[in-house]
PyMOL commands that place a pseudoatom at each C-alpha (Angstrom):
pseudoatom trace, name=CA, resn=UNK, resi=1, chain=A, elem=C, hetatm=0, pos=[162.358, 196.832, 71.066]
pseudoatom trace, name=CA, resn=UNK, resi=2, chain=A, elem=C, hetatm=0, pos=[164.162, 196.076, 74.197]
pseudoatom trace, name=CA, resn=UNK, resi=3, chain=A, elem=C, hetatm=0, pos=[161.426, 194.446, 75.893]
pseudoatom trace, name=CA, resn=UNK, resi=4, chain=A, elem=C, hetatm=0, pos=[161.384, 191.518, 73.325]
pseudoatom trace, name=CA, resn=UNK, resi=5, chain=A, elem=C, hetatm=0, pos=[165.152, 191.217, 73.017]
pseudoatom trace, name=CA, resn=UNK, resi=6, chain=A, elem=C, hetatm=0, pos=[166.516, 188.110, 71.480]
pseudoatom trace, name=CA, resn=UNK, resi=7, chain=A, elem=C, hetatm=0, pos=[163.134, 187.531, 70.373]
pseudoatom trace, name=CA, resn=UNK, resi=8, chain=A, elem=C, hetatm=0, pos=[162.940, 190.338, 67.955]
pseudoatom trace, name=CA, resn=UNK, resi=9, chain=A, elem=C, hetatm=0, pos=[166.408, 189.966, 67.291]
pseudoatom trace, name=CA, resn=UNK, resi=10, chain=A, elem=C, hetatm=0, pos=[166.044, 186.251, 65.637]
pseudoatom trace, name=CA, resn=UNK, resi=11, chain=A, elem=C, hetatm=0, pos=[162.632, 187.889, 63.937]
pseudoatom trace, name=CA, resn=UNK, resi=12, chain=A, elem=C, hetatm=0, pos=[164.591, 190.868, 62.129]
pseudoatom trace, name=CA, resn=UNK, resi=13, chain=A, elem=C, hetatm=0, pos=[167.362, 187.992, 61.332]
pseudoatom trace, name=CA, resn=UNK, resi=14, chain=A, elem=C, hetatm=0, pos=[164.575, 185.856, 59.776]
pseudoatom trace, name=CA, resn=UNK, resi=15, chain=A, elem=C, hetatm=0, pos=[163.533, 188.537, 57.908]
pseudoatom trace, name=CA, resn=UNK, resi=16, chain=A, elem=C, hetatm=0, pos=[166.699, 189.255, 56.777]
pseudoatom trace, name=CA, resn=UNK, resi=17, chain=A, elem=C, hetatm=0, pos=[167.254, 185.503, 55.783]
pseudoatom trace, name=CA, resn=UNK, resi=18, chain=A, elem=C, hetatm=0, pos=[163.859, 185.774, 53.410]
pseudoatom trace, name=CA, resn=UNK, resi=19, chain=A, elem=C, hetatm=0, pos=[164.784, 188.827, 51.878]
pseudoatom trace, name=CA, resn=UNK, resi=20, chain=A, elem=C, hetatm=0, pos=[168.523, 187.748, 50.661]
pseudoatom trace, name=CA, resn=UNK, resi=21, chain=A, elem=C, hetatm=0, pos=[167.022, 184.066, 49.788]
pseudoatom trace, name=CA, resn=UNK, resi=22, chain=A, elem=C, hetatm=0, pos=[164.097, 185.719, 47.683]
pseudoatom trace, name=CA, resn=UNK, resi=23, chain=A, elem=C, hetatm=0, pos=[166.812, 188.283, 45.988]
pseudoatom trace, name=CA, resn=UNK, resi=24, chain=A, elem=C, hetatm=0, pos=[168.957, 185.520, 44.463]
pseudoatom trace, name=CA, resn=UNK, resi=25, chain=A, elem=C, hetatm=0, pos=[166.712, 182.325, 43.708]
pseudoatom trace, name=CA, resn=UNK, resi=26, chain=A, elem=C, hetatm=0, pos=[165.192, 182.702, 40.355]
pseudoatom trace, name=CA, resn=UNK, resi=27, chain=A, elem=C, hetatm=0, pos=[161.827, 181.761, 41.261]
pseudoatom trace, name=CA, resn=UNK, resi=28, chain=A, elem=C, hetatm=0, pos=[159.567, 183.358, 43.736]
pseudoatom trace, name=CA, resn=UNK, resi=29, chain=A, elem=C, hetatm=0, pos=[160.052, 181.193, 47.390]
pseudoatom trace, name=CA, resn=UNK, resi=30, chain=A, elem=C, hetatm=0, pos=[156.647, 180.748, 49.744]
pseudoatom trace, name=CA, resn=UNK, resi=31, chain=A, elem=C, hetatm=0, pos=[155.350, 183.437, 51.251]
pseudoatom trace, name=CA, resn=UNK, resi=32, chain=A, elem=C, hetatm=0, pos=[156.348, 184.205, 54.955]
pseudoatom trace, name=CA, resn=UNK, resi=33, chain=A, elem=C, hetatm=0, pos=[153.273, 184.902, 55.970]
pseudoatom trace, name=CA, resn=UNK, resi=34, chain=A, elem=C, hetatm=0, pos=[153.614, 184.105, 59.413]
pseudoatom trace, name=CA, resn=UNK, resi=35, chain=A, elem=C, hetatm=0, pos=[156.722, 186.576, 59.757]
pseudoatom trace, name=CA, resn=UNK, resi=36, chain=A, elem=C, hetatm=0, pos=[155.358, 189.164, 57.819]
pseudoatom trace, name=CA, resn=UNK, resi=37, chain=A, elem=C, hetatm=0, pos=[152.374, 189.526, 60.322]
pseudoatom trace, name=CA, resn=UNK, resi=38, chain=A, elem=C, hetatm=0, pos=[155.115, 189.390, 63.358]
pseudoatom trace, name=CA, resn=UNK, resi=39, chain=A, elem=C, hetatm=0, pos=[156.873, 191.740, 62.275]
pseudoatom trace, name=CA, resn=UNK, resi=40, chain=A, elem=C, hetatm=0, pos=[154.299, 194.244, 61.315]
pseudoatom trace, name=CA, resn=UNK, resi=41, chain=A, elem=C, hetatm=0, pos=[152.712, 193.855, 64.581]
pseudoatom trace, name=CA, resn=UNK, resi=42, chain=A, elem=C, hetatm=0, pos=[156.124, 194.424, 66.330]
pseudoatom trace, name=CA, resn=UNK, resi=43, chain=A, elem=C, hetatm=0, pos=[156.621, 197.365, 64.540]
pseudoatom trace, name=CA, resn=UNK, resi=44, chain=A, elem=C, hetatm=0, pos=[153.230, 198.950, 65.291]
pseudoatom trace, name=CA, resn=UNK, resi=45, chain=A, elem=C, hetatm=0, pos=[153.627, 198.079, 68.817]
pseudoatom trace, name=CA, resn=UNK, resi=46, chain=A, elem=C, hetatm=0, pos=[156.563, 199.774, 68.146]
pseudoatom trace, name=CA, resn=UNK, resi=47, chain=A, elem=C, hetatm=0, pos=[155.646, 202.539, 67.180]
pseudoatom trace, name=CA, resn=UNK, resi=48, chain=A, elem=C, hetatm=0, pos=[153.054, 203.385, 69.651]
pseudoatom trace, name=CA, resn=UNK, resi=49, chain=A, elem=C, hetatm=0, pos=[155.190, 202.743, 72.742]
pseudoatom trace, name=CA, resn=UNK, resi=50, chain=A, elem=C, hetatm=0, pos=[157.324, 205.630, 70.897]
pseudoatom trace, name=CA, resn=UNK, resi=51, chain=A, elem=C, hetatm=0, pos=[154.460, 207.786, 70.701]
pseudoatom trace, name=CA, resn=UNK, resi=52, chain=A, elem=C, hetatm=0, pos=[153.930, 207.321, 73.994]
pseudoatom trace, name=CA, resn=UNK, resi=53, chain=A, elem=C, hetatm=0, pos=[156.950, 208.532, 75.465]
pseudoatom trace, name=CA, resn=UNK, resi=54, chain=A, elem=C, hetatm=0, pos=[157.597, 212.405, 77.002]
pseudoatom trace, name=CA, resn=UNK, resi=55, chain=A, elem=C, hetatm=0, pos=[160.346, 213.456, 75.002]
pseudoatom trace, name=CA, resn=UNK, resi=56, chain=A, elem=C, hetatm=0, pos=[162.429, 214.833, 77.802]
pseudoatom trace, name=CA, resn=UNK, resi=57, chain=A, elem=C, hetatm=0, pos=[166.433, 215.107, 76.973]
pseudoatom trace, name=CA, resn=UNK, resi=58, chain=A, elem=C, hetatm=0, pos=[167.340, 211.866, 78.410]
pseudoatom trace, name=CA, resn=UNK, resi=59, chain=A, elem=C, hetatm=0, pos=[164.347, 209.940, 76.668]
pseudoatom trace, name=CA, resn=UNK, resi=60, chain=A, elem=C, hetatm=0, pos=[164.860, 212.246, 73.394]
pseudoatom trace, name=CA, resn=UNK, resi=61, chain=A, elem=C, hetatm=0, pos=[168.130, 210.166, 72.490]
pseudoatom trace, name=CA, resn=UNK, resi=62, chain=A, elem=C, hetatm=0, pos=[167.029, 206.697, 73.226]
pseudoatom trace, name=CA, resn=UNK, resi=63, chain=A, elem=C, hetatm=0, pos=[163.752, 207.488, 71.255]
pseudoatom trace, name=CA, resn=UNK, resi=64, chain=A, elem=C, hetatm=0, pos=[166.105, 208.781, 68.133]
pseudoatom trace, name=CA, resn=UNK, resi=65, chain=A, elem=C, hetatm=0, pos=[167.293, 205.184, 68.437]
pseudoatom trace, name=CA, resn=UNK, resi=66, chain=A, elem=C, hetatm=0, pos=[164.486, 203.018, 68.515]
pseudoatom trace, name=CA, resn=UNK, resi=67, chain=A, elem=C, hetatm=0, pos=[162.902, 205.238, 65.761]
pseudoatom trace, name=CA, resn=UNK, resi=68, chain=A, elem=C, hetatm=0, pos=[165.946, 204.537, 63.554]
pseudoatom trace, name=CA, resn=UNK, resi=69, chain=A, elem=C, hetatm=0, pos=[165.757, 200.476, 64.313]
pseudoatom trace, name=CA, resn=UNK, resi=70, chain=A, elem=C, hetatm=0, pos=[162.649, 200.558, 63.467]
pseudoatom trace, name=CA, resn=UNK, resi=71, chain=A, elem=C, hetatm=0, pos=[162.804, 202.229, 60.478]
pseudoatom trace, name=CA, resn=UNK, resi=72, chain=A, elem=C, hetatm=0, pos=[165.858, 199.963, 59.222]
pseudoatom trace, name=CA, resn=UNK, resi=73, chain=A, elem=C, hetatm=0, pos=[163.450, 197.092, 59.630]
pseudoatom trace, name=CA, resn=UNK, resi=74, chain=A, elem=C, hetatm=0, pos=[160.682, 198.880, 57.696]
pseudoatom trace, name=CA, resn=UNK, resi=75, chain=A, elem=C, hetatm=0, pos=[163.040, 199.172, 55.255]
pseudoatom trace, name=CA, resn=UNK, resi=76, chain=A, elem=C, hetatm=0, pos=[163.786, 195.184, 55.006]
pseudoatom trace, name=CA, resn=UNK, resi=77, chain=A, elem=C, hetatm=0, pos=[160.005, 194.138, 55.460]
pseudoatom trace, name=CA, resn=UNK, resi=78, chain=A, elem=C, hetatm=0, pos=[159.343, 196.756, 52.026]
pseudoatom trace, name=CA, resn=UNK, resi=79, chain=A, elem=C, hetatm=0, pos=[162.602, 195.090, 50.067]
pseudoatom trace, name=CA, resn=UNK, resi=80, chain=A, elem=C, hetatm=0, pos=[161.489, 191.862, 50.585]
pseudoatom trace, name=CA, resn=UNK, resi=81, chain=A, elem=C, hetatm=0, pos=[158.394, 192.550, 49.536]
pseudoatom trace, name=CA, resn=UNK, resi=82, chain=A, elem=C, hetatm=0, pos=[158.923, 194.840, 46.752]
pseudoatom trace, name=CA, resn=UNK, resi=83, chain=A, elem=C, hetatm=0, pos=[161.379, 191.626, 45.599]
pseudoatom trace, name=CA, resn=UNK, resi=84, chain=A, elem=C, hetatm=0, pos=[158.954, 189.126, 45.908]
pseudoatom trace, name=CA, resn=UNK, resi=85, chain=A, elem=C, hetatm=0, pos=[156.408, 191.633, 44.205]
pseudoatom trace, name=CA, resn=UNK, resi=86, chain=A, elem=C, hetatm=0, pos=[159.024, 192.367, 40.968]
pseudoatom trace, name=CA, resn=UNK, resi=87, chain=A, elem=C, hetatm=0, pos=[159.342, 188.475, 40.542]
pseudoatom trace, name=CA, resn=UNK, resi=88, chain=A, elem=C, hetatm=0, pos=[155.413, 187.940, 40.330]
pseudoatom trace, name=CA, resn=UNK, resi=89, chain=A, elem=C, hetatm=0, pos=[155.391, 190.505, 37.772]
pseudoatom trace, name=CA, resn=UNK, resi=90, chain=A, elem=C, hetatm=0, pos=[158.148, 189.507, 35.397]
pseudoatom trace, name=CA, resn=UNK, resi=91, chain=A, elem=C, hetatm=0, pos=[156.760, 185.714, 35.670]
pseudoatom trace, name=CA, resn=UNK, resi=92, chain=A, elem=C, hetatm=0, pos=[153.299, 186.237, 35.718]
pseudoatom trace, name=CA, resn=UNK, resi=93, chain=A, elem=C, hetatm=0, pos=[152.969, 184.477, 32.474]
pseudoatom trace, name=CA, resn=UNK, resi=94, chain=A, elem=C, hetatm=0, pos=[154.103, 181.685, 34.005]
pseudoatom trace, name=CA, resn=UNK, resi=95, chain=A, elem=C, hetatm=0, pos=[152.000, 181.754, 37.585]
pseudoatom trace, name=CA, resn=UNK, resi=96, chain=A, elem=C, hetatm=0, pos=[148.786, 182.697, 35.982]
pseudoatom trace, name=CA, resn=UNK, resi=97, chain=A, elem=C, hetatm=0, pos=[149.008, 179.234, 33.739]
pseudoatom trace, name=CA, resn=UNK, resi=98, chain=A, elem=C, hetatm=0, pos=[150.294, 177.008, 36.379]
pseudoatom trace, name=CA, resn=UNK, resi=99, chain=A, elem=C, hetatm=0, pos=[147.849, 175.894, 39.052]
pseudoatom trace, name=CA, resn=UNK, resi=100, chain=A, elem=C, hetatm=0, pos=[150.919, 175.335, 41.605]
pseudoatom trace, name=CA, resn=UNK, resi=101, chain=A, elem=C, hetatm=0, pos=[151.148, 178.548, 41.831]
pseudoatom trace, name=CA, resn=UNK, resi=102, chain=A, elem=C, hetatm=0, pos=[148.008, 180.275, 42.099]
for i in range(1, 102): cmd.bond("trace and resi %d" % i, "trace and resi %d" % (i + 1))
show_as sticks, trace
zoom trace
């Protein structure tokens, strides 16, 4: 995560952003796609750089870190999705007869 810095940062903020916005308007918001996919990748890429390392003692701590950040923004990438998937359920009365939605 360090080598895309602010870049990630403003991505995980986004993120963020969609998941509080979705959580308190009362109708399911557009899809961010386009984030979704960013931040997936990022965390795959992620992941695999921390495969990568040789756990020595130094490395061992600053892995422990980057395997916690990326967990945290697992976590906000599955609540905003889990939110956005509760709200298609309890409307889907609504979104199955309304061609705006589909």
């Amino acid at each position: 995560m360090a080598s895309e810095g602010g870049e990630t940062n403003t991505d995980v903020a986004q993120l963020r952003k969609a998941w509080e916005s979705e959580s308190v308007c009362p109708e399911v918001l557009p899809f961010e796609r386009e984030l979704v996919e960013v931040i997936t990748e990022l965390v795959s890429n992620q992941e695999d750089v921390l495969e990568d390392i040789e756990q020595t003692s130094d490395q061992a701590f600053s892995a422990n870190l980057y395997q916690m950040e990326i967990e945290r923004i697992k976590f906000s990438l599955a609540k905003y999705l889990r939110t956005r998937l509760l709200k298609i359920e309890k409307f889907a009365w609504k979104y199955e007869r309304d061609e705006q939605f589909r």
